[in-house]
C-alpha positions as CSV (number, residue, x, y, z in Angstrom):
1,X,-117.2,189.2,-220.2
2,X,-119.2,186.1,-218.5
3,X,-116.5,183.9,-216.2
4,X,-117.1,180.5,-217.2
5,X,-116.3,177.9,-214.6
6,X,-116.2,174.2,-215.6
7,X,-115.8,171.5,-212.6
8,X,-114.9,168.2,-213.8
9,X,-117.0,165.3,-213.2
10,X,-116.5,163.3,-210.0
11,X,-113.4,160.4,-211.1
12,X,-115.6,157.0,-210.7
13,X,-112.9,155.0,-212.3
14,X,-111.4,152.7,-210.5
15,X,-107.9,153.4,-209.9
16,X,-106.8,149.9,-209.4
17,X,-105.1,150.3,-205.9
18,X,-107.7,148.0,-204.6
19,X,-106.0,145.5,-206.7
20,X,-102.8,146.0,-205.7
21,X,-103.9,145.4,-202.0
22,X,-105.3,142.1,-202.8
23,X,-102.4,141.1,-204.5
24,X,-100.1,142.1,-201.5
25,X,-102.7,140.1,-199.4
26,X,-102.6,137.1,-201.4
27,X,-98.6,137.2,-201.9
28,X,-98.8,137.5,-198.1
29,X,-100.9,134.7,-197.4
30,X,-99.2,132.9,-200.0
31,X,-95.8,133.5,-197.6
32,X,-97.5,132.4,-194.7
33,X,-98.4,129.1,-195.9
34,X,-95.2,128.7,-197.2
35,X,-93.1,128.7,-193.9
36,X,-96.0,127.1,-191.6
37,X,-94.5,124.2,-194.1
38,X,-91.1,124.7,-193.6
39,X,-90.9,125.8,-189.8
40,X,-94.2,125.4,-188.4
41,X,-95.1,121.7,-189.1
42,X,-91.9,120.1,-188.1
43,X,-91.7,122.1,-184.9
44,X,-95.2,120.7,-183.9
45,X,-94.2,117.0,-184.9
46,X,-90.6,117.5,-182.8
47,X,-93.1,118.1,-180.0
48,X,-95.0,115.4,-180.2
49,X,-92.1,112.6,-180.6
50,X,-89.5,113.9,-178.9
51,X,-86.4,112.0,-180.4
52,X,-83.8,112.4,-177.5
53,X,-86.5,112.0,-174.7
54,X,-84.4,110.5,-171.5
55,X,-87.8,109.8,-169.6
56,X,-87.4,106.2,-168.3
57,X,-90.9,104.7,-167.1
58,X,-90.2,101.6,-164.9
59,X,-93.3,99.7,-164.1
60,X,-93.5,97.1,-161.4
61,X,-96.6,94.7,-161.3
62,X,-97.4,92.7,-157.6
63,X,-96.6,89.6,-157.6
64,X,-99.5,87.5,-156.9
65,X,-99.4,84.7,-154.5
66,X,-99.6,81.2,-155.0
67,X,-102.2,78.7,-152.7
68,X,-101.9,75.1,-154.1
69,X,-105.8,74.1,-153.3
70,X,-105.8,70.8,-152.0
71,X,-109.0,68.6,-151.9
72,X,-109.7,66.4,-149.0
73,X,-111.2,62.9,-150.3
């Protein structure tokens, strides 16, 4: 009696798992978008106006003198 031994083809089907990690990726960038809006903008605009800023700047100009110019006739 003859042992007959039959090996499957090679799977080439696509299982679908690489779509399932570009979904996660996309739900993930999706997320990340998401709360650079909520957190990430309004801490970079706090920075740039600061709303309780107690910096005083005092400027003081020289005062320039005054020559009356008087004209000999």
């Amino acid at each position: 009696m003859t042992t007959v031994i039959n090996t499957p083809p090679s799977n080439t089907d696509d299982s679908g798992s690489n779509l399932v990690a570009i979904l996660i990726l996309v739900v993930v960038i999706i997320a990340a978008v998401v709360l650079f809006f909520i957190y990430g903008l309004p801490m970079i605009q706090n920075a740039q106006n600061p709303t309780n800023s107690t910096t005083n700047i005092n400027v003081t100009t020289p005062t320039i003198p005054t020559t009356s110019v008087t004209t000999t006739p």
